[in-house]
C-alpha positions as a Markdown table, in Angstrom:
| # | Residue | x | y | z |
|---|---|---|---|---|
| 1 | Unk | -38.7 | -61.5 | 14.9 |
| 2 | Unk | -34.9 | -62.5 | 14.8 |
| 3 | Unk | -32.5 | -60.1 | 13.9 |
| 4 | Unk | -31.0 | -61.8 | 11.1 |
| 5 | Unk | -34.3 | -62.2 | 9.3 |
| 6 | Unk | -34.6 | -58.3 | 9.9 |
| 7 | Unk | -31.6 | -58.2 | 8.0 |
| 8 | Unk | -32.6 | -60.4 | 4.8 |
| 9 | Unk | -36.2 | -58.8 | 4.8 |
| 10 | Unk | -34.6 | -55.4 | 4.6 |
| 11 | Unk | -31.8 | -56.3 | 1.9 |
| 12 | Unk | -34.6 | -57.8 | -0.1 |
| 13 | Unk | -36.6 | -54.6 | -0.1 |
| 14 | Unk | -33.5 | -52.5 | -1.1 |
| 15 | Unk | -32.8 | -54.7 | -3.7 |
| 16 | Unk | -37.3 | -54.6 | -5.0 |
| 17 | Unk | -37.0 | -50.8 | -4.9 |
| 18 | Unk | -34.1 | -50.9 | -7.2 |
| 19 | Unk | -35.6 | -53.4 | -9.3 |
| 20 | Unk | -38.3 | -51.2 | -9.8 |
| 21 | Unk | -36.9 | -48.0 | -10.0 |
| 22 | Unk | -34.6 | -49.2 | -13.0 |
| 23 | Unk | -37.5 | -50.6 | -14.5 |
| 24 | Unk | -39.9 | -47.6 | -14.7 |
| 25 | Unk | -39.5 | -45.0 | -17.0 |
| 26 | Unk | -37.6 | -41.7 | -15.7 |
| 27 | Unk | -37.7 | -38.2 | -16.5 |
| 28 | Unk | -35.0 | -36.8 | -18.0 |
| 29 | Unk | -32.6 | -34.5 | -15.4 |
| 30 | Unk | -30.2 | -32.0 | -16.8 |
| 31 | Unk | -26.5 | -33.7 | -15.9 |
| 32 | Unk | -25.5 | -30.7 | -14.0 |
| 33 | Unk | -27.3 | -28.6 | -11.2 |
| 34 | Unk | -27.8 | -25.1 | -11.4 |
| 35 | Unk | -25.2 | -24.1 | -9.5 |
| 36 | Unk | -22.8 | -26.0 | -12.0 |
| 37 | Unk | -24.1 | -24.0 | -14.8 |
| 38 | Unk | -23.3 | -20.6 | -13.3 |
| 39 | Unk | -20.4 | -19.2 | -15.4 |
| 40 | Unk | -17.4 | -18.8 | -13.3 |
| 41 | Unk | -16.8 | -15.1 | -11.9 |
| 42 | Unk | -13.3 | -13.8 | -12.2 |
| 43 | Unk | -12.0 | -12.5 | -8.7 |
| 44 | Unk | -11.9 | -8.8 | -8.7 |
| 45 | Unk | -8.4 | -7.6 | -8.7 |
| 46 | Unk | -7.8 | -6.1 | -4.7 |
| 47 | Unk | -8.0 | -2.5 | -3.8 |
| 48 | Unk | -5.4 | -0.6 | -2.9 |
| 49 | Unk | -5.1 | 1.7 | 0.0 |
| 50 | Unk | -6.3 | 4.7 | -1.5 |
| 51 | Unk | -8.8 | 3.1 | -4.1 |
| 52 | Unk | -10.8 | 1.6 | -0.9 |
| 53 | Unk | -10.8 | 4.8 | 0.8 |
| 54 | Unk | -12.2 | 6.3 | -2.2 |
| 55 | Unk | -14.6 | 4.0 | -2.6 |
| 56 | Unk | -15.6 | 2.3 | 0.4 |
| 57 | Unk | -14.6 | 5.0 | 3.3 |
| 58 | Unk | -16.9 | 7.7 | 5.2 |
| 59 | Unk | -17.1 | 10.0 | 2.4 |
| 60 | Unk | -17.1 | 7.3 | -0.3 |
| 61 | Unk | -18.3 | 6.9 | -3.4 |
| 62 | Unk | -19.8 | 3.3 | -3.2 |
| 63 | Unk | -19.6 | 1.7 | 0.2 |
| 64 | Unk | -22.0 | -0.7 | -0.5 |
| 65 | Unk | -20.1 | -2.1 | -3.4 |
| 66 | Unk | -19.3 | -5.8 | -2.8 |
| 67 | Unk | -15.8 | -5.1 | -2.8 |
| 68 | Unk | -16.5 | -3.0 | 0.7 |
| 69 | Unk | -18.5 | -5.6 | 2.5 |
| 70 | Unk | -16.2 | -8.8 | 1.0 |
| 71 | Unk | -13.5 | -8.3 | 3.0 |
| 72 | Unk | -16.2 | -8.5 | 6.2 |
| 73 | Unk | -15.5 | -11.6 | 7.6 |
| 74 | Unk | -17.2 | -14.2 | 9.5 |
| 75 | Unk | -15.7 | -13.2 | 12.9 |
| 76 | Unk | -13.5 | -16.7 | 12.8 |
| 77 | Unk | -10.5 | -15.1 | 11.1 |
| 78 | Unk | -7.3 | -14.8 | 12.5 |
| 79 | Unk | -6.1 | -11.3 | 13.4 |
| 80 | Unk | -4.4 | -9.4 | 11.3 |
| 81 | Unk | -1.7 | -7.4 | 11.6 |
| 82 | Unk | -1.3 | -3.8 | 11.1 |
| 83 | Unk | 1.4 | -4.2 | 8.2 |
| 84 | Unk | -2.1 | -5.7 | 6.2 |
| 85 | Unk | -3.6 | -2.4 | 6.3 |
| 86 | Unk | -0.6 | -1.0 | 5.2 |
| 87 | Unk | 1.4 | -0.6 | 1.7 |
| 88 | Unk | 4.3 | -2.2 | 1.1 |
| 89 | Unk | 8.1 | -1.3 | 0.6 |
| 90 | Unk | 9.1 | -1.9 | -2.9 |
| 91 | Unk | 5.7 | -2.3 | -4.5 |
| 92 | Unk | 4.0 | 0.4 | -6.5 |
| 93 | Unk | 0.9 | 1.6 | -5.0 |
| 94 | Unk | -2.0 | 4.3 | -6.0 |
| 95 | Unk | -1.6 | 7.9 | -4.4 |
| 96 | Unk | -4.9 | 9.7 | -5.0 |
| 97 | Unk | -4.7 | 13.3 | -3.9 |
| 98 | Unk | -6.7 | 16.2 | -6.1 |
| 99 | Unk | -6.0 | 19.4 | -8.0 |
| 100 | Unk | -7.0 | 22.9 | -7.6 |
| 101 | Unk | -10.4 | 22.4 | -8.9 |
| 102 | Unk | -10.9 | 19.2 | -7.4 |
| 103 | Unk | -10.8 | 17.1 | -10.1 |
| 104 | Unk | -9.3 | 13.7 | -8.9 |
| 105 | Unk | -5.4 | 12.7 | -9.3 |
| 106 | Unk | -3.6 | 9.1 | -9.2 |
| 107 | Unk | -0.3 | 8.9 | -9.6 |
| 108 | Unk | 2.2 | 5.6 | -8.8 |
| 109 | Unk | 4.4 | 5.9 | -5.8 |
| 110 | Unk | 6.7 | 3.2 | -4.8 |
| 111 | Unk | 9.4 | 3.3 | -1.6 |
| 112 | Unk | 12.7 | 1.9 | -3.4 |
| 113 | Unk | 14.7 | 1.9 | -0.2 |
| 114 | Unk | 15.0 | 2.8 | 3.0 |
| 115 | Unk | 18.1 | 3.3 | 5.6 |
| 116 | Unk | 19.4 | 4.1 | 9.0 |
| 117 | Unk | 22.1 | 6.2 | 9.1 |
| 118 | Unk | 24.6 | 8.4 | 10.5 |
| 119 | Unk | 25.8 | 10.0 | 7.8 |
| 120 | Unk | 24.6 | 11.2 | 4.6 |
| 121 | Unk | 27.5 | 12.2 | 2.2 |
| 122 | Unk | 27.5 | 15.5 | 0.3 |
| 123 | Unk | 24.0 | 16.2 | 1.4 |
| 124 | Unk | 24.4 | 19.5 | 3.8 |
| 125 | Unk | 24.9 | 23.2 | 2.7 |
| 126 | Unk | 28.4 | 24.5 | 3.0 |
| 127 | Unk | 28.0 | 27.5 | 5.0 |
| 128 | Unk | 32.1 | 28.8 | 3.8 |
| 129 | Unk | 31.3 | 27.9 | 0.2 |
| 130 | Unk | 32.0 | 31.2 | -2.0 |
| 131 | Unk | 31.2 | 30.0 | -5.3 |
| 132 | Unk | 34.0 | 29.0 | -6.4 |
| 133 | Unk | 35.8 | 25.4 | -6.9 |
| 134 | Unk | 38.4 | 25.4 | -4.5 |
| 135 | Unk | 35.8 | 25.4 | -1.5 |
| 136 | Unk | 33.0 | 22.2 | -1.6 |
| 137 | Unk | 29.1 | 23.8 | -2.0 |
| 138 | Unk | 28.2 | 20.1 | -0.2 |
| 139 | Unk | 29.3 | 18.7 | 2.6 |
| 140 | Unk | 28.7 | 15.7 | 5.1 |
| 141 | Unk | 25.4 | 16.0 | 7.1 |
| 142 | Unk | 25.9 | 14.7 | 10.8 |
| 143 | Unk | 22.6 | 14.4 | 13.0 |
| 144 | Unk | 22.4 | 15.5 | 16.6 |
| 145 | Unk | 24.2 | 13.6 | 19.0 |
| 146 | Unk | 21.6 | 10.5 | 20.1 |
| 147 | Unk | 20.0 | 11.1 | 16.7 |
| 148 | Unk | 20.3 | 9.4 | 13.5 |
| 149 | Unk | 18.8 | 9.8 | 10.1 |
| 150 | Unk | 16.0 | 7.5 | 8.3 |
| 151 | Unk | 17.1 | 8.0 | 4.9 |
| 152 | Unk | 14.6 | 7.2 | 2.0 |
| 153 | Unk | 14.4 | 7.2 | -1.9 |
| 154 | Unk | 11.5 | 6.8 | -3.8 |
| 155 | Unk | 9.7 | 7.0 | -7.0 |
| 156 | Unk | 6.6 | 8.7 | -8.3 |
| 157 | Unk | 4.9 | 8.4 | -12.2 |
| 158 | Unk | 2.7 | 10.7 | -13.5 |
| 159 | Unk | -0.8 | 8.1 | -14.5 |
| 160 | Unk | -2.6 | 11.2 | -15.2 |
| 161 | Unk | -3.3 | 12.4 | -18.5 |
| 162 | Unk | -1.2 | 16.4 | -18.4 |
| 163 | Unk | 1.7 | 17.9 | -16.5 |
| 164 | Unk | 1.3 | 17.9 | -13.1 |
| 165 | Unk | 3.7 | 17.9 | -10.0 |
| 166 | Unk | 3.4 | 15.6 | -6.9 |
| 167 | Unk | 4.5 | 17.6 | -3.4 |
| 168 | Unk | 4.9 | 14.9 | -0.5 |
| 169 | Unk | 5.5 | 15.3 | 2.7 |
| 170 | Unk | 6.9 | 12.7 | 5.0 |
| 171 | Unk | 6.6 | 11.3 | 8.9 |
| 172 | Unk | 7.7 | 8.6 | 10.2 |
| 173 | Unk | 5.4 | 6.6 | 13.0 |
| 174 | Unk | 7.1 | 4.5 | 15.6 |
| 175 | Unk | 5.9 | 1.4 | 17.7 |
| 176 | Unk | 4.6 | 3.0 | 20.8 |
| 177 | Unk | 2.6 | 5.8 | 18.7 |
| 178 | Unk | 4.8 | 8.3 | 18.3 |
| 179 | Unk | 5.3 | 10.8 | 15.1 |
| 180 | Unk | 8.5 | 12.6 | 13.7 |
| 181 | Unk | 8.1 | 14.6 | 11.1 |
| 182 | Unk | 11.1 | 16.5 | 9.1 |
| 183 | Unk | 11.3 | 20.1 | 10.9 |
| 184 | Unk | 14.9 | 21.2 | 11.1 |
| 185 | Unk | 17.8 | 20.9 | 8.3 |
| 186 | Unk | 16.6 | 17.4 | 7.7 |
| 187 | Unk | 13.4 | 19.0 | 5.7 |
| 188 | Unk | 15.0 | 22.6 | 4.4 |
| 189 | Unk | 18.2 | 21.8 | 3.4 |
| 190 | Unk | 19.5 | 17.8 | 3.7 |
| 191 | Unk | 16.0 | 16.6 | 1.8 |
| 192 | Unk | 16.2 | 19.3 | -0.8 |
| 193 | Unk | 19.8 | 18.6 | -1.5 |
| 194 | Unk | 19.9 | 15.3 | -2.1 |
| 195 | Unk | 16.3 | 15.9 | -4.4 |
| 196 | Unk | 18.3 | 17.5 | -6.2 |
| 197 | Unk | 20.9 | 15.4 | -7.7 |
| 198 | Unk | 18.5 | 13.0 | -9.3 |
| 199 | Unk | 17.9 | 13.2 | -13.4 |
| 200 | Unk | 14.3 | 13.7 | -12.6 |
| 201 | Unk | 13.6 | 15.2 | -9.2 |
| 202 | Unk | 10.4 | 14.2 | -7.8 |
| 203 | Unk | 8.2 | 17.4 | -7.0 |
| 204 | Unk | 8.7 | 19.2 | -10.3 |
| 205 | Unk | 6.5 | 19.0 | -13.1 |
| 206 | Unk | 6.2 | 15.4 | -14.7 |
| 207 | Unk | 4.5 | 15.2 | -18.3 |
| 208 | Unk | 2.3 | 12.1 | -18.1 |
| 209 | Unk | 3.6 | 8.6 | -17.9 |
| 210 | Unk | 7.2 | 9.8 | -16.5 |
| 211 | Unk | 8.6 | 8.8 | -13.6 |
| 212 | Unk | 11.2 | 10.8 | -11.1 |
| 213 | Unk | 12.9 | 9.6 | -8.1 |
| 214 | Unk | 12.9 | 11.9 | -4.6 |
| 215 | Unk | 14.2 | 11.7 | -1.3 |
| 216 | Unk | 13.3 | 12.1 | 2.4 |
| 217 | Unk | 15.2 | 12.8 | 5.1 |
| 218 | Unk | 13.8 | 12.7 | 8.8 |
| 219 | Unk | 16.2 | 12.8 | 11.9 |
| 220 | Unk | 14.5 | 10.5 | 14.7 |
| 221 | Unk | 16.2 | 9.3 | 18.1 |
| 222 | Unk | 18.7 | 6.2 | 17.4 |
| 223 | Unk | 17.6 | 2.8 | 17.8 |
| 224 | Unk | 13.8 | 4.0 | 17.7 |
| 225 | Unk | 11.2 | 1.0 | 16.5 |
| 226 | Unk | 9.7 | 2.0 | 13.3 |
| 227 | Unk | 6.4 | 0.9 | 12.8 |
| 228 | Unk | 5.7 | 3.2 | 9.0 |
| 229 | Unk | 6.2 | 5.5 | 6.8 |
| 230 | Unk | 3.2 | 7.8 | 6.1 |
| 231 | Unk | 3.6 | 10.2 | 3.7 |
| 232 | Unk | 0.8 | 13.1 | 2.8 |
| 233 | Unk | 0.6 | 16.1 | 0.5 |
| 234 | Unk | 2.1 | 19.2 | 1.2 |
| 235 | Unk | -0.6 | 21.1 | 0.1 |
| 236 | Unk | -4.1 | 18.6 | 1.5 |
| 237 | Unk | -2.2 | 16.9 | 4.7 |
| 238 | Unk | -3.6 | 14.1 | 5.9 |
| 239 | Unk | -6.7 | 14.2 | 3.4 |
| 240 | Unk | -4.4 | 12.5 | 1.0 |
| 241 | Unk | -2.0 | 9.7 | 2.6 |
| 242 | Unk | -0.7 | 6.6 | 2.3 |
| 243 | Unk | 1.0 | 4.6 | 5.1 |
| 244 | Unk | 4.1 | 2.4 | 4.3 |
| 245 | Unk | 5.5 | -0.5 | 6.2 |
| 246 | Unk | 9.2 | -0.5 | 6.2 |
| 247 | Unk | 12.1 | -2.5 | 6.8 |
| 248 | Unk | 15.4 | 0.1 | 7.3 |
| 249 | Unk | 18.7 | -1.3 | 6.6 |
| 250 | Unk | 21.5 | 0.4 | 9.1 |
């Protein structure tokens, strides 16, 4: 049979079956599938650091909550970076540590800035002060030569509901793995020091819904590649801790 006669028969019988297919009586469909009709789910708000630990990690309360396995993947996504993992400079973020008897704590930590430096004014114990006024208690600290300081100030608030105090420890992590932690005058007397001259210095008691702003002081080689800031608390270590991405200014 010729192919344009093909053609005409076919068009002909598309043209029958919707003929007849207006003509008959239909069923009545709903105008929108099921699917359509599902009410829309509001996107749960992201975890933070320590909220997924506590939920989703080894010891965790719910890893099989679907805001554990969401973030699985399909095995097509591009790599992240380590600074995803991490918190973030300038942000507030949830440090969960506990008390005495166990009994879970949050509190609000945020890094406000961060600095390179090789000198940190007023913030070193004057061994010749005598108590008086004619002689400085403070003087200039001055790293070890090849050394400089990373110089941070932060701020904590109190989200718990009585007086408690938040002890953090810092370290700082570099590119190729390393650690340095505050061990000499950096931690006893420079950190303390300049603690000191805030309003509300972070570490003492804070009634709930207060802030108070703290500094740390770590002495690292100069020009070292700073990969975070991790800090921890004095009294659990590691157990507690939150790792920071950072951007020093020198």
């Amino acid at each position: 049979m010729p192919k344009k006669t093909l053609a005409v028969l076919a068009a002909a019988a598309i043209a029958l079956t919707g003929c007849a297919s207006n003509s008959s009586p239909q069923a009545s469909s709903p105008s929108t599938s099921a699917e359509q009709t599902k009410p829309a789910q509001a996107k749960a708000t992201p975890l933070s650091q320590a909220e997924w630990v506590e939920l989703c990690g080894p010891d965790g309360t719910s890893p099989d909550d679907p805001q554990c396995t969401a973030d699985k993947g399909t095995g097509d996504e591009e790599p992240m970076d380590d600074s995803d993992f991490m918190e973030k400079q300038g942000e507030w973020f949830v440090f969960t540590t506990t008390d005495d008897e166990n009994i879970l704590e949050k509190w609000d930590v945020r890094i406000d800035t961060v600095e390179r430096t090789n000198v940190l004014a007023n913030a070193k114990s004057n061994e010749d002060w005598d108590g008086g006024e004619e002689i400085p208690e403070y003087v200039d600290a001055t790293p070890a030569e090849g050394n400089e300081f990373l110089h941070v100030e932060y701020t904590v608030k109190n989200t718990n509901k009585q007086p408690l105090d938040l002890p953090l420890e810092p370290s700082v992590q570099f590119s190729d793995g390393e650690v340095f932690a505050p061990l000499g005058e950096d931690a006893s007397d420079y950190t303390w020091n300049l603690n000191q001259e805030h309003d509300s210095p972070a570490g003492d008691t804070q009634n709930p819904g207060t802030e108070a702003q703290g500094d740390f002081v770590i002495e690292i080689p100069q020009g070292s590649e700073i990969e975070a800031l991790i800090i921890t608390d004095a009294f659990m270590g590691s157990s507690a801790e939150s790792v920071i991405a950072i951007d020093p200014i020198s």
